[in-house]
BALOTI-534686 format. One record per residue (C-alpha): residue in one letter; x, y, z. Coordinates in pm, whole numbers, plus 50000, padded with zeros to 5 digits. Each point is the difference from the previous one (the first is absolute). Layout:
BEGIN
AXYZ...
END
This chain:
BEGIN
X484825259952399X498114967350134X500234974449782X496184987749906X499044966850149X499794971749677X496644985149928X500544963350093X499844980549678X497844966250013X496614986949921X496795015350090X496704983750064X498885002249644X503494983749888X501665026449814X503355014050127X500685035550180X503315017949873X501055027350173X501025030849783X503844991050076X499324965549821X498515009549713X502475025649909X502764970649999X497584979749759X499825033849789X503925004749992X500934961549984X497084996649668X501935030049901X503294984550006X498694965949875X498475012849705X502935021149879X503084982150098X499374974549705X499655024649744X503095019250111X502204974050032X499504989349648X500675040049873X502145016050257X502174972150251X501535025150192X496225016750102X499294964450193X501805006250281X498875043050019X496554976450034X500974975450253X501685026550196X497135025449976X497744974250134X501984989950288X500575032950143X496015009249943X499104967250207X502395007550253X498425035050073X496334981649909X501144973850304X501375033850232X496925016149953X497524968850071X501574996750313X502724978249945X502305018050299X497065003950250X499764980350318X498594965049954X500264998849600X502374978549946X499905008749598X503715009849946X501284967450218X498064982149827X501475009249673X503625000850136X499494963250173X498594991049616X503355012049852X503185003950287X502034974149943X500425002049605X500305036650102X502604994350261X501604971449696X500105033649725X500565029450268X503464975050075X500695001149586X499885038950068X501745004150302X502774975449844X499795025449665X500375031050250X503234981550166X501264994649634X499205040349904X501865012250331X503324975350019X500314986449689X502675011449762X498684988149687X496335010650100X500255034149806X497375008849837X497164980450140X498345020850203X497735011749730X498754963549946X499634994050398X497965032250032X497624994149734X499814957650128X499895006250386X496465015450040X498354984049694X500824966250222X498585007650301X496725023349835X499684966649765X499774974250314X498365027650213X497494999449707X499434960650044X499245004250373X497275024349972X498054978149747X499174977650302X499115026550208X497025020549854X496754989649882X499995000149604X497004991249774X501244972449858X497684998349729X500505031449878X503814995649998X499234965549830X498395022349693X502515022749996X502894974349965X498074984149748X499855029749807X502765012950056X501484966049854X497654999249703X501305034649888X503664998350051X500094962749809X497885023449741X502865026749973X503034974150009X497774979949707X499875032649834X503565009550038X501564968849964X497904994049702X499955031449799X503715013650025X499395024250332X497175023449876X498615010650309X504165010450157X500605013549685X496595022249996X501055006550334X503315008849981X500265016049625X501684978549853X500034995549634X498784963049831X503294992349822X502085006850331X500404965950183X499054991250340X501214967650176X497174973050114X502524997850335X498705033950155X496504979450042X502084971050184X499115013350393X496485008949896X499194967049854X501714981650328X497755021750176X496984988849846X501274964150039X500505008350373X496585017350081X498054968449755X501374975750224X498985016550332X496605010849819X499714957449871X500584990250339X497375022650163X496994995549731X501024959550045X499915006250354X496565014849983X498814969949760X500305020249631X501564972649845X498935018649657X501135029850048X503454988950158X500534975649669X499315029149759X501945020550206X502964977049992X499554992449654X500185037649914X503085008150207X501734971949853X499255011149662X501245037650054X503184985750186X500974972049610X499465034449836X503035023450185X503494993549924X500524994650425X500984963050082X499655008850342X496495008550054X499224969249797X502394978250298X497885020750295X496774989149804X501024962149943X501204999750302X497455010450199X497644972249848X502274974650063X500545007650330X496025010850081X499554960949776X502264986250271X499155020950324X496144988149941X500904964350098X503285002150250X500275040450082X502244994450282X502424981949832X499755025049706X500315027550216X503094987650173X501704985349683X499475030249863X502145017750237X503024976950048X500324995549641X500375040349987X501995002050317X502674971349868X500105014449647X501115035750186X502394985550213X501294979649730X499505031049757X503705009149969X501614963549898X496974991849757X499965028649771X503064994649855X499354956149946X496615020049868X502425024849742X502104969749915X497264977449836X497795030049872X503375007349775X499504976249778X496715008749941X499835034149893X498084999049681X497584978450193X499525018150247X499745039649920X501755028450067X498195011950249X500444966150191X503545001349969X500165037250109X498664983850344X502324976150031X502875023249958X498765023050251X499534971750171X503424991349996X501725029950107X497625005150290X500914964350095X503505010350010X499645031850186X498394980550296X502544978950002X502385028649986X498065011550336X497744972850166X499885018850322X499315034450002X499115007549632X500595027249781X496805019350122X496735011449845X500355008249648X503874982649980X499404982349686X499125027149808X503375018550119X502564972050021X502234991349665X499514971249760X503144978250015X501285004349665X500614960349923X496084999650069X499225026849707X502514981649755X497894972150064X496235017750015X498145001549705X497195027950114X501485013250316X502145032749980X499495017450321X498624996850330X496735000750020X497315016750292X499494963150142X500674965949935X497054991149879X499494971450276X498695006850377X502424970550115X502875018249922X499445032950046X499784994350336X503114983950028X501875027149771X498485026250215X500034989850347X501734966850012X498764970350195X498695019550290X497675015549745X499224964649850X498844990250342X497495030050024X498784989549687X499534964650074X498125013850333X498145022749805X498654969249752X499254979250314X498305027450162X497685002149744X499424959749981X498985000050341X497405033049944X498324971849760X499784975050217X497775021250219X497945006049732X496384979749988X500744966949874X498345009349657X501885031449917X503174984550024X500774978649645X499035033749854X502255022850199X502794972449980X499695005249647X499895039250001X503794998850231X501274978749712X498425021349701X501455028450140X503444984950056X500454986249697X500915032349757X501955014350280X503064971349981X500275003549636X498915032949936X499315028050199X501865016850223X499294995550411X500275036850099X497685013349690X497575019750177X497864989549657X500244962150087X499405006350369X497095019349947X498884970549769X500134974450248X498705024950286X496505002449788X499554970449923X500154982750352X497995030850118X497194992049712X500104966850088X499785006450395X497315021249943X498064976449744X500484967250136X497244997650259X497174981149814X496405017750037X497014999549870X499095018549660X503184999749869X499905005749621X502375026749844
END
């Protein structure tokens, strides 16, 4: 079947821009996305990254169908030049995770967590190449965010708020059976993740009201969850957005060898870090303690096996040493992940797999720096918001988090272009 030649996007003689049908069905499926993906992070984390994914593979075909294979396009290397070498950076993580799966001894077990990781990684960084590649209305995707936003910081106000009512209509639950504030914690990082990249593009486009209510709102839903770490993505991103406005460069590059020498160093600090938390349990809370103890065991694991690693999903399936239980206080058992991106790379795939990750991180620096010189304090600040929860929090391989971080720097490649007539 012959593939039907694109209208040619651009301005016409009366000024207004000519989408062809191909374009306009990506602004239909990305508003789509935008508007929902809020909302469902805040009630159901795991249906993020069914979202994420689902839009991927739709632009994909959208970007086969345009054209995007014929002679002369261009469209797909385009988007593959946009994204190859933090593709090449994760497809290595994988290929090193495959090695692990096929050789290893102690790699039992894993290929459950590889299968479900592998594809979400490259669909997830496929999806941030095609953003460059098609012509989206960027005002209507501007609304959509917007409301999208609005109505998720609505729901997590609500549920946060008034003891769940809207999961436990949902689900049928009953009002005297407890639900934990911590099953909102991805949803409201979310929404911290998305109001950044939303603040950067209304400042970009000169709504300095609308990006200081918007701030002032995310920050609000983010003091009322129980998550320290979307709270640390938020503050963090204004510092570094505070600091990126005057030297970005610097920032940018600061940025990444503070990261890349706290990895490297990852292993021998977390247990000084263990040692003079001790003290300070009460102070501190159990949850923070929890961390460090993980913390500490994954430290010595690495150690145990700087070179190779124990292979995707090792922490979860390697033994506590038993002098480290006597002396836990909220660690029991292994847990899925170490709760820190620095050393789960080095638990799972050693320093070879702590290089990729390091190349990965200065992959992405560089993308930045060929960004217009105005778009980069805010996307210098969106790489360090979405950093942040994922080295004390999250886990590196949760297709959740992945699809996170994948829709945000694809709403904020697609919104960041400033334009006329702009308003949400």
């Amino acid at each position: 079947m012959a593939v039907p030649e694109p209208t040619p996007a651009g301005p016409t003689p009366t000024g207004k821009e000519v989408r062809s049908p191909f374009d306009r069905a990506a602004t239909v499926l990305a508003a789509t996305a935008l508007l929902l993906f809020p909302t469902v992070g805040v009630l159901a984390k795991h249906g993020m990254s069914t979202i994420a994914i689902a839009l991927a593979v739709l632009l994909i075909l959208l970007l086969r169908r345009r054209g995007g294979y014929g002679p002369g396009q261009g469209l797909i290397a385009g988007a593959w030049r946009a994204v190859r070498v933090p593709m090449l950076t994760a497809g290595g993580l994988m290929v090193l995770s495959f090695i692990h799966l096929a050789v290893g001894p102690d790699s039992r077990g894993c290929d459950e967590a590889l299968a479900e990781a592998a594809p979400a990684v490259v669909l997830l960084i496929a999806l941030v190449g095609v953003s460059g590649v098609l012509a989206f209305d960027r005002p209507v995707l501007r609304r959509a965010l917007f409301i999208g936003l609005a109505v998720g910081m609505i729901v997590a106000a609500v549920e946060l708020l008034a003891d769940a009512p809207i999961h436990r209509l949902l689900e049928g639950r009953s009002p005297d059976e407890p639900v934990g504030l911590s099953r909102y914690n991805r949803g409201v990082i979310t929404l911290g993740f998305l109001g950044v990249a939303m603040i950067g593009a209304l400042c970009l486009a000169r709504r300095w009201p609308l990006a200081a209510g918007l701030a002032v709102a995310v920050l609000a839903v983010t003091l009322l969850s129980v998550t320290q770490a979307a709270l640390l993505a938020v503050v963090v991103a204004a510092l570094t957005a505070a600091l990126a406005l005057r030297w970005e460069q610097a920032t940018r590059w600061g940025l990444v060898v503070a990261v890349s020498a706290g990895t490297l160093a990852a292993p021998w600090l977390a247990p000084v870090a263990y040692d003079l938390a001790e003290p300070r349990r009460a102070d501190i809370g159990l949850a923070n303690q929890h961390r460090f103890e993980l913390w500490d065991h994954a430290a010595a694991l690495a150690r145990e096996r700087p070179l190779t690693g124990w292979g995707i999903d090792g922490f979860n399936r390697r033994p506590i040493a038993p002098e480290r239980l006597e002396r836990a206080v909220k660690m029991t058992k292994p847990e899925t992940h170490p709760h820190n991106a620095s050393l789960q790379l080095w638990v799972e795939g050693g320093v070879l797999a702590v290089a990729l990750g390091i190349g990965f991180l200065v992959s992405v620096a560089l993308a930045i720096g060929r960004l217009a010189a105005e778009v980069r304090p805010w996307a210098t600040a969106l790489m360090a918001a979405c950093m942040a929860p994922v080295l004390v929090s999250l886990g590196l391989w949760q297709v959740t988090y992945l699809a996170m971080v994948a829709m945000t720097v694809f709403a904020f490649q697609i919104l960041r272009d400033p334009e006329p007539e702009t308003a949400p």
